[in-house]
C-alpha positions as CSV (number, residue, x, y, z in Angstrom):
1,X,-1.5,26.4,3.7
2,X,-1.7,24.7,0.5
3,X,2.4,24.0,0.7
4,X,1.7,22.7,4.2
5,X,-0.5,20.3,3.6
6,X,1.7,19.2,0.9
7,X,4.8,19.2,2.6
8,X,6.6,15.6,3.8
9,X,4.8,14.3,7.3
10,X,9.0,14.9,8.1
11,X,8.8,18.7,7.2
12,X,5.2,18.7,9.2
13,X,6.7,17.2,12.0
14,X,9.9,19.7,12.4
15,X,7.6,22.8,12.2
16,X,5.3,21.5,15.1
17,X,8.3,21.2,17.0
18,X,10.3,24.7,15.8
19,X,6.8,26.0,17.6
20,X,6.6,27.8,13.6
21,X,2.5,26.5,13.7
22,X,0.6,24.5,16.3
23,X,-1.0,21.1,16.2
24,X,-4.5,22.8,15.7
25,X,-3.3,24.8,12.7
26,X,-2.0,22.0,11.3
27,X,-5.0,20.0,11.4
28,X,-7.2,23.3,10.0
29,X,-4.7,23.2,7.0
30,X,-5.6,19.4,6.4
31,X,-9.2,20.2,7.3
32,X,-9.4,22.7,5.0
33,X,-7.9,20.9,2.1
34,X,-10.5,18.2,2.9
35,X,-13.3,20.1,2.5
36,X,-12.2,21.6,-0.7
37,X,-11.0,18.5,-2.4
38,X,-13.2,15.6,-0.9
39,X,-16.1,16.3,-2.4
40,X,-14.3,14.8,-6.2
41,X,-12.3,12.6,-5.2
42,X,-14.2,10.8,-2.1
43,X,-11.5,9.4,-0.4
44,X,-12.8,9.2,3.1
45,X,-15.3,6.9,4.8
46,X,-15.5,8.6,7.6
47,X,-14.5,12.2,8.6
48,X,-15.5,14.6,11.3
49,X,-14.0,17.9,11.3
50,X,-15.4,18.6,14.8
51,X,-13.7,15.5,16.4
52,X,-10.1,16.6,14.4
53,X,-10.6,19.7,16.0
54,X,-11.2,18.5,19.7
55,X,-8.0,15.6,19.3
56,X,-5.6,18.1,18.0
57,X,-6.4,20.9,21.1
58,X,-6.0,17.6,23.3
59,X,-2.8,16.8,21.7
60,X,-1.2,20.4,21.5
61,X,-2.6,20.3,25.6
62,X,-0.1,17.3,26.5
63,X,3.2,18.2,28.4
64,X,6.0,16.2,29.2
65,X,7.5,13.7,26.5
66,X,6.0,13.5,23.3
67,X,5.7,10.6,20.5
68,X,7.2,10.3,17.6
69,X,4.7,11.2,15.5
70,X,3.2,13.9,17.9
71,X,0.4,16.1,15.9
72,X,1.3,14.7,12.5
73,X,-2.4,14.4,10.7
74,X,-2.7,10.4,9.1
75,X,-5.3,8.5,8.0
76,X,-6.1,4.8,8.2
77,X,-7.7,2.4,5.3
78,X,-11.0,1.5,7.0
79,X,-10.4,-2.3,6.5
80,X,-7.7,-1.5,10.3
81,X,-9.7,-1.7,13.3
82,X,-9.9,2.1,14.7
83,X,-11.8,2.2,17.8
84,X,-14.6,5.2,17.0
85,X,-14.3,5.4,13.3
86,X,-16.7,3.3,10.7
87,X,-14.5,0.7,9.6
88,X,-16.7,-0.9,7.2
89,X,-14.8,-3.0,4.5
90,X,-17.0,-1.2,1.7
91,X,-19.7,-3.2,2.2
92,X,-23.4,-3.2,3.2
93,X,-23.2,-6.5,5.1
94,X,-20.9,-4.4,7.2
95,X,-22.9,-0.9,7.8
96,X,-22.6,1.1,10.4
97,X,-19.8,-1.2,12.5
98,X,-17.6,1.0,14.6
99,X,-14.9,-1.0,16.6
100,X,-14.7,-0.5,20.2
101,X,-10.6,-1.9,20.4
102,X,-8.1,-0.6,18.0
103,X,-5.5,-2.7,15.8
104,X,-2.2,-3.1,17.8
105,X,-0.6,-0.8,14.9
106,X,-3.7,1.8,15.5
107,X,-2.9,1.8,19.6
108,X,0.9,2.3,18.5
109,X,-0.1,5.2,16.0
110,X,-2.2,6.9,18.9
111,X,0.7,6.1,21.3
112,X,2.9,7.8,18.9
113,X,1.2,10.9,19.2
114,X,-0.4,11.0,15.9
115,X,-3.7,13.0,14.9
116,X,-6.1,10.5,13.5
117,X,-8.0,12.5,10.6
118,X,-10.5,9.4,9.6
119,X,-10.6,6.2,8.1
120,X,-10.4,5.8,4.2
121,X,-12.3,4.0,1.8
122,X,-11.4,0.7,0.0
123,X,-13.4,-1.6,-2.2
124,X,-15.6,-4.4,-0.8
125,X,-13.9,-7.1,1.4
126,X,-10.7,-5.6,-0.3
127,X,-10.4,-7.5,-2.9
128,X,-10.1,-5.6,-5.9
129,X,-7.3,-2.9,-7.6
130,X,-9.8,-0.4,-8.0
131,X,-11.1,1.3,-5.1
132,X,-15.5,1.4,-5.4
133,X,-18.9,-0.1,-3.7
134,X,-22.6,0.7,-2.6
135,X,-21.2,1.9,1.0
136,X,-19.1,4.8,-0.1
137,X,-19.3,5.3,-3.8
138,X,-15.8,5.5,-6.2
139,X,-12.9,7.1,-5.3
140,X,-11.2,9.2,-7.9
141,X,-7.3,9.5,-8.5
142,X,-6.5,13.0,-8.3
143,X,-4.4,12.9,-11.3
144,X,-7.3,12.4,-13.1
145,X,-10.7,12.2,-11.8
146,X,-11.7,9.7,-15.0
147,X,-9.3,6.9,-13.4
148,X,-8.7,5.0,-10.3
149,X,-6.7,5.5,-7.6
150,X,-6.1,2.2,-7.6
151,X,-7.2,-0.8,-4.6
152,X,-7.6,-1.8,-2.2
153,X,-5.8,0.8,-0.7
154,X,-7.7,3.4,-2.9
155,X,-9.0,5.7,-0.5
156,X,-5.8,6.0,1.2
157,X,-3.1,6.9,-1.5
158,X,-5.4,9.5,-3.0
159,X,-5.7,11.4,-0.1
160,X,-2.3,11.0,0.6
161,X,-1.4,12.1,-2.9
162,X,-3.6,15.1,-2.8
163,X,-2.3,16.4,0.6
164,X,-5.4,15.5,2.6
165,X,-3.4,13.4,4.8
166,X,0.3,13.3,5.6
167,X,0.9,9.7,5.9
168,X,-0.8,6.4,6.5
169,X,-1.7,3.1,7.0
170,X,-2.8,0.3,4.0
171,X,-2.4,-3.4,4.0
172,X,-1.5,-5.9,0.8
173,X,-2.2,-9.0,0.3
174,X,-1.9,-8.7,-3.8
175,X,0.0,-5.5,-4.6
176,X,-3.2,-3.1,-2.5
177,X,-0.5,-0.4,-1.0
178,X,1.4,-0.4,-3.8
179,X,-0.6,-0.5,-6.9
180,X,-2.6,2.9,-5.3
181,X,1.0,4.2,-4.2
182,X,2.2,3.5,-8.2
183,X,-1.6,5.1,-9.6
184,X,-1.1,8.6,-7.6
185,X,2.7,9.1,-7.4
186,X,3.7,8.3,-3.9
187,X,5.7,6.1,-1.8
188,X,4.7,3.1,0.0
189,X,5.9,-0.3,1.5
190,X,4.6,-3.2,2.1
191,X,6.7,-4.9,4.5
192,X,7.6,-8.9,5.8
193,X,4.2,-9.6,6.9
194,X,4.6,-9.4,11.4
195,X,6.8,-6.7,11.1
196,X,4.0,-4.1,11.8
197,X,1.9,-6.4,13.4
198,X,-1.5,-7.6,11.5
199,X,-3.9,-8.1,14.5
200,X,-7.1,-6.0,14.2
201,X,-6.9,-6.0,10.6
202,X,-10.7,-6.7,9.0
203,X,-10.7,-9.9,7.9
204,X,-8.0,-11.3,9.9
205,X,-4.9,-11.9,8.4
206,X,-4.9,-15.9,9.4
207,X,-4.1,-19.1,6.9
208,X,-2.5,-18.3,3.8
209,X,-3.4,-14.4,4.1
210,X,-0.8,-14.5,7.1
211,X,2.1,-15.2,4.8
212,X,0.4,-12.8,1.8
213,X,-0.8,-10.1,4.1
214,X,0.4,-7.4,5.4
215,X,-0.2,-3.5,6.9
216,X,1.8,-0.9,5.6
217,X,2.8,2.4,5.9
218,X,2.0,5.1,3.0
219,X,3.1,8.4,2.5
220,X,4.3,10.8,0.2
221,X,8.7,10.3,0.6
222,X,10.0,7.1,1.4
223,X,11.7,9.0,4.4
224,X,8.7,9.7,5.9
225,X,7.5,5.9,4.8
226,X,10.5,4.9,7.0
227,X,9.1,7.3,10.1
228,X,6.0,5.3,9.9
229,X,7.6,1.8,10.2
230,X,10.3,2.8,12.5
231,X,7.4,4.3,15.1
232,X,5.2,1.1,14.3
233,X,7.1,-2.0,13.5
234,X,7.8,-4.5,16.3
235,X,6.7,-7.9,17.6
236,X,2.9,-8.1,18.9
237,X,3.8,-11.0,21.0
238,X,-0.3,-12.2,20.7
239,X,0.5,-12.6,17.3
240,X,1.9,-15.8,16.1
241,X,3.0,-14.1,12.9
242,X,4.7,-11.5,14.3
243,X,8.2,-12.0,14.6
244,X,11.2,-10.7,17.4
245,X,13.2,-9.0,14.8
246,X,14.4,-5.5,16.3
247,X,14.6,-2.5,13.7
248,X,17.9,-1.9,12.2
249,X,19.9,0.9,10.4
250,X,21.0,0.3,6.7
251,X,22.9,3.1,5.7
252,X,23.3,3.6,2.3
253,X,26.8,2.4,2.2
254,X,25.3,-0.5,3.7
255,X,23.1,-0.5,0.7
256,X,25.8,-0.7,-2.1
257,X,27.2,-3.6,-0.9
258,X,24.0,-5.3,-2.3
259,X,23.9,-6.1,-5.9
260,X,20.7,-5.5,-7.2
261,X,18.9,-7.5,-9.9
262,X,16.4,-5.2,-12.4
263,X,14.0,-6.8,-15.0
264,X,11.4,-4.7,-17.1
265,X,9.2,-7.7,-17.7
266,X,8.7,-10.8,-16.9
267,X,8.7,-11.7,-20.2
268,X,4.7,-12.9,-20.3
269,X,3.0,-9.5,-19.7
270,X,4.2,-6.5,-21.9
271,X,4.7,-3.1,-20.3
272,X,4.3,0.4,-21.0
273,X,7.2,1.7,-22.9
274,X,7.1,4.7,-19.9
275,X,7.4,2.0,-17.6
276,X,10.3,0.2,-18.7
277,X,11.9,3.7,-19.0
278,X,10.9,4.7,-15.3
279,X,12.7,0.8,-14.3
280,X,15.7,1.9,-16.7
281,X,15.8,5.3,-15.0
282,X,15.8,4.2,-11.5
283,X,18.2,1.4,-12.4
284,X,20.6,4.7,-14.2
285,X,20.2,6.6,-10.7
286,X,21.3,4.4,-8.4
287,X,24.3,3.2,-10.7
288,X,25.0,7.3,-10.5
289,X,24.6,6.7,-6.6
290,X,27.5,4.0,-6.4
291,X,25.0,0.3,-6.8
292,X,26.2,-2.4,-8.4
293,X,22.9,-2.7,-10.6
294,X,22.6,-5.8,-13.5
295,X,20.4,-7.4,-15.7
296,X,18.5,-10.2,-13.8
297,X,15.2,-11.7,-14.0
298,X,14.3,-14.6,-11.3
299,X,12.7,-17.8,-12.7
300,X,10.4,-18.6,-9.7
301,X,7.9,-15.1,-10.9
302,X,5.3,-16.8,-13.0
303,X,5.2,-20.3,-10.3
304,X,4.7,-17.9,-7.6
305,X,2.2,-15.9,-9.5
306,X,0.0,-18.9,-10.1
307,X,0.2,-20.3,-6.2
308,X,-1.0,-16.0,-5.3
309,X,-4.3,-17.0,-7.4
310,X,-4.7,-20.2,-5.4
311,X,-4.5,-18.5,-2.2
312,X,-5.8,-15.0,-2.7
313,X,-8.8,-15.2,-5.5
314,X,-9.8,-19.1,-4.7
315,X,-9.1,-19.1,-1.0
316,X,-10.4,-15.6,-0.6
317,X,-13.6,-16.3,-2.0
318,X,-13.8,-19.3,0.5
319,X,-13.3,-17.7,3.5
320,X,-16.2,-14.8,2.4
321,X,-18.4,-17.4,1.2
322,X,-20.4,-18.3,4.9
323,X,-20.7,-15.0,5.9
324,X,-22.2,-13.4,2.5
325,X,-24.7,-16.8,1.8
326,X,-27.9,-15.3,1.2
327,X,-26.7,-11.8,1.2
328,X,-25.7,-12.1,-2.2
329,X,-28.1,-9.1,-3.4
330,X,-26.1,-6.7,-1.2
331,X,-23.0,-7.4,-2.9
332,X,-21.3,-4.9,-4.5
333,X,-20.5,-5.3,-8.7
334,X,-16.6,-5.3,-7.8
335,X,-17.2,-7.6,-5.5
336,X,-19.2,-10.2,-7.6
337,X,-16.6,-9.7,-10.3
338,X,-14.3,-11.0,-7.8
339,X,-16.6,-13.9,-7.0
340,X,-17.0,-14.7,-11.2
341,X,-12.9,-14.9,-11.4
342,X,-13.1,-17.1,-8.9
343,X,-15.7,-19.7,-10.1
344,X,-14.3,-19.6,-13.2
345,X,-11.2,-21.5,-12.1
346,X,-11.8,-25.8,-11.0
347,X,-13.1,-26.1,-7.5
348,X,-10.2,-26.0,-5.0
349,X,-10.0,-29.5,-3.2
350,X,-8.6,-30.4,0.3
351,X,-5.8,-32.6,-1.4
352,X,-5.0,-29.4,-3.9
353,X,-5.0,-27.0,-1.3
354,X,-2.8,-29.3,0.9
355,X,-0.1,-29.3,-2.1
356,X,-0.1,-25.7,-3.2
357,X,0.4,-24.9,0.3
358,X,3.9,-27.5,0.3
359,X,4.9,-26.1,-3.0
360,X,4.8,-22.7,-1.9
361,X,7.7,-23.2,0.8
362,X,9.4,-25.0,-1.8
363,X,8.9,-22.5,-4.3
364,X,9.7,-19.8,-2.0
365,X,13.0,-21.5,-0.7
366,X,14.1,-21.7,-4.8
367,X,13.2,-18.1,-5.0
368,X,15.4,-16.9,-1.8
369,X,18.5,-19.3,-3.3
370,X,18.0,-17.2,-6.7
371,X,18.1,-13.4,-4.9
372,X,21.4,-15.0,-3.0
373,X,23.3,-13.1,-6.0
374,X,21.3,-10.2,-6.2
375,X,19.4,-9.8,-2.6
376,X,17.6,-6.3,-4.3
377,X,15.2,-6.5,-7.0
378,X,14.0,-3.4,-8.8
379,X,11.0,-4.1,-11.2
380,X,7.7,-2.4,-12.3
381,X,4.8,-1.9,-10.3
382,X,2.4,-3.0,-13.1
383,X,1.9,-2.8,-16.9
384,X,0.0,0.3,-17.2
385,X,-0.3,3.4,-15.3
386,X,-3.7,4.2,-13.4
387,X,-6.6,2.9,-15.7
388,X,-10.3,4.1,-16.2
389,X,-13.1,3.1,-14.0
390,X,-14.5,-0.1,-15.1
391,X,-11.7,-0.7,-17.7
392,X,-10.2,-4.3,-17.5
393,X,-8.3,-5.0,-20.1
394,X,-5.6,-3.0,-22.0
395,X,-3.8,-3.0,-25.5
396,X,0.4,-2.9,-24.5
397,X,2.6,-3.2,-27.2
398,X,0.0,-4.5,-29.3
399,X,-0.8,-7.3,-26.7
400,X,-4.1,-7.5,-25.2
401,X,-3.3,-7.5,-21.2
402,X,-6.3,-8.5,-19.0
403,X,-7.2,-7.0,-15.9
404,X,-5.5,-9.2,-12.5
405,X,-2.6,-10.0,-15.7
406,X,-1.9,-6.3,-15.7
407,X,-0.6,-6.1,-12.1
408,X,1.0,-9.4,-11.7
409,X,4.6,-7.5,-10.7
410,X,3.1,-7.5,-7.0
411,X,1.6,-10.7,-6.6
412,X,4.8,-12.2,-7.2
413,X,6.4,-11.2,-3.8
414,X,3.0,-11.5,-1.7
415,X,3.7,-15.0,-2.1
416,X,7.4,-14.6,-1.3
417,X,6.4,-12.8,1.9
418,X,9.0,-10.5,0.5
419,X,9.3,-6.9,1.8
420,X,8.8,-4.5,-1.2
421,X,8.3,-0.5,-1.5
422,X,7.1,1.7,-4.2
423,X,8.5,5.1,-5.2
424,X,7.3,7.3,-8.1
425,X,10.2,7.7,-10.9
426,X,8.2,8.5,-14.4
427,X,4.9,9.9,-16.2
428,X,2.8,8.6,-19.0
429,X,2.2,9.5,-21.8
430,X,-0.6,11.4,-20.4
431,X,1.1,12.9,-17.5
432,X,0.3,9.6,-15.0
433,X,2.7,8.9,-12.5
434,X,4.6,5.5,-13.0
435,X,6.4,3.9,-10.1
436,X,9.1,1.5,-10.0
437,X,9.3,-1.6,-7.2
438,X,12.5,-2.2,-5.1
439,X,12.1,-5.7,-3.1
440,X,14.6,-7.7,-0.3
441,X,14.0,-11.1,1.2
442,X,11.7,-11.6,3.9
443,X,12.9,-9.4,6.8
444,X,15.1,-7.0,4.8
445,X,12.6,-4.2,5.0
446,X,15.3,-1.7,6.2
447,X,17.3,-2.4,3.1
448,X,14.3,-2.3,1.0
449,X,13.8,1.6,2.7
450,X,17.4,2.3,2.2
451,X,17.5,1.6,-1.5
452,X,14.2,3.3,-2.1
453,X,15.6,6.3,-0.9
454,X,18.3,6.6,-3.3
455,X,15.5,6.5,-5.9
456,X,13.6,9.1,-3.9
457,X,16.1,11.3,-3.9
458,X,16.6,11.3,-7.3
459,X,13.0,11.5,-8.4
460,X,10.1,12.1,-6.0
461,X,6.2,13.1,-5.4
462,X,5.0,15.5,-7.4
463,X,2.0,17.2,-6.5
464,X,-1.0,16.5,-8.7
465,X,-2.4,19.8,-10.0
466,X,-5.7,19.8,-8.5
467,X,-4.2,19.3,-5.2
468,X,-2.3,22.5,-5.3
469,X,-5.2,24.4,-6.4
């Protein structure tokens, strides 16, 4: 059962439909490894083995046409509205809420057929890359139980990563699918924000979170990352940010036609001497694989770096502030360290918030003209492999590298609204995975999925010992 549960959601999904083990069996297996592994790592923040049980008989009871995701066991970060599951944002000022609607991409998971397992834990309001608060506790990276699993989608790549979940649903708004995808070895994407449609997501995804914002799928292969956003992506035509672009096939051959760009740095923030070999390694594979792969490093990263903090730490903060005022003694330490970054920066005026917001589509049309030679980016995921709890700051190549520093490679193309996956390609030192970052312009997610494969192919998830057993 232990292979099961660690197979791809792909592999999953052919043996439900062989008739070689039933939708209930499947969900014992993931039940099982629940029970035996939650209790470190904590990934869930809510779980009910009971109500698997009674959803997977009512899904192996269904006849007639099936989804495509019929049976398949997922989870969903608890910051995506899921009608009858706590979805509580890690925070006390939020205890105990249940939604009564689910997210349109929730409906379209259900409508797919898939098993809901529970909703997974994040840090407070989301906005930190390390997954902990007074709701739910820490949630450990089962790599290492010491470190993090990363944030804000924490909760979810670890129990992806450790096979208590086949696949599932994050969001990103600074890096959050990816940085946890990168911290516990598996595959993620974070796509053009619209293409898997935002509403229902906890806060909304509205001002300058619609264009750095998005929900994405998370699993253990990029193929079965590309099952997700094939059975979810679409226009949700409530949304204003969702856009009518159909999915498309990018065949590999397709792929090579691309030139794509690779940097190791970005020549401000030193990394890991694993990590630029994992970039040089992925970069070797998919030379092996036929790409046209160069040397390139945009000059737009560190501009669009700096509008990021603008919009996500300083405009964050001031859409939280009315609704925690006077709450401020609930607040979780992440959270408040959040709040202190953000005070320690000028106030953000009207008249400066009006001109960031113009030089971002300025900046991002400069960036688009730049990728018109090489429309593929690959690059790291972040400085360092998963870190310790609490630890902010890093010595890399005998630099000091602070903490939001330290995973500035995402930030960058949250601003862009760029689509961008993760795959795992190296270890540390200390036997940490280490991921590299393939990115396309805005609405070349398919591409983005088709070059992430190659990589895939040539390295891929690795179970993490504990999760084997």
């Amino acid at each position: 059962m232990k292979d099961l549960v660690l197979a791809s959601a792909v592999r999953q999904l052919e043996l439900l439909r062989a008739g070689q083990i039933s939708i209930p069996e499947l969900a014992e297996a993931h039940i099982a490894q629940i029970e035996r592994l939650e209790p470190e790592i904590n990934a869930f923040a809510d779980f009910d083995a009971e109500r698997v049980r009674r959803e997977a008989r009512r899904l192996a009871a269904v006849k007639g046409e099936r989804g495509p995701l019929h049976g398949l066991p997922v989870t969903v970060k608890s910051s995506i509205a899921t009608a009858g599951y706590r979805c509580e944002i890690g925070s006390l000022l939020h205890k105990g809420e249940i939604p009564v609607e689910d997210a349109v991409v929730v409906g379209r998971l259900r409508a797919a057929g898939a098993l809901i397992l529970g909703t997974t834990n994040c840090p407070e309001f989301l906005m930190a890359y390390e997954t902990d608060n007074l709701l739910h506790g820490r949630t450990r990276n089962p790599w290492d139980l010491e470190r993090s699993p990363g944030g804000s989608s924490g909760g979810e790549s670890a129990a992806i990563a450790a096979g208590m979940s086949a696949a599932g649903l994050g969001s990103d708004s600074g890096g959050s699918v990816r940085v946890p995808a990168h911290f516990t070895g598996i595959c993620s994407l974070k796509p053009t924000p619209g293409r898997i449609p935002g509403r229902g997501h906890l806060p909304p995804c509205v001002g300058p979170f619609q264009i750095l914002g998005a929900i994405g799928p998370m699993a253990r292969t990029i193929e079965d990352v590309g099952l997700m956003f094939g059975a979810l992506a679409g226009q949700d035509e409530c949304d204003p940010a969702s856009p009518p672009v159909a999915l498309r096939q990018v065949t590999a051959d397709d792929a090579r036609r691309q030139k794509i760009g690779y940097f190791e740095d970005d020549g401000l923030a030193p990394v890991t001497a694993e990590t630029r070999n994992a970039v040089q390694a992925a970069a070797a594979a998919l030379r092996a694989a036929g790409f046209h792969v160069e040397p390139f490093q945009p000059r737009t990263l560190e501009p669009l770096r700096e509008l990021w903090w603008k919009f996500f730490v300083q405009c964050g903060a001031m859409f939280y502030a009315p609704g925690i005022l006077g709450r401020e003694e609930l607040l979780s330490p992440i959270f408040s360290e959040f709040l202190g970054i953000a005070r320690s920066a000028p106030p953000l005026t009207a008249q400066g918030l009006l001109e960031a917001w113009a030089e971002l589509d300025l900046l991002r049309a400069r960036a688009l003209a730049e990728m018109s030679e090489f429309p593929v980016l690959l690059c790291p995921v972040a400085s360092i492999p998963a870190f310790r709890h609490g630890e902010r700051s890093w010595t890399v190549e005998g630099r000091t590298v602070e903490y939001l520093d330290a995973v500035r490679h995402t930030q960058w193309f949250n601003a862009l609204a760029a689509p961008a996956a993760v795959v795992p390609v190296g270890r540390s030192a200390e036997g940490l995975p280490v991921g590299v970052q393939i990115v396309a312009r805005p609405f070349e997610d398919e591409l983005v999925l088709a070059v992430a494969r190659e990589i895939d192919r040539a390295f891929g998830y690795r179970p993490p010992p504990m999760a084997e057993g």
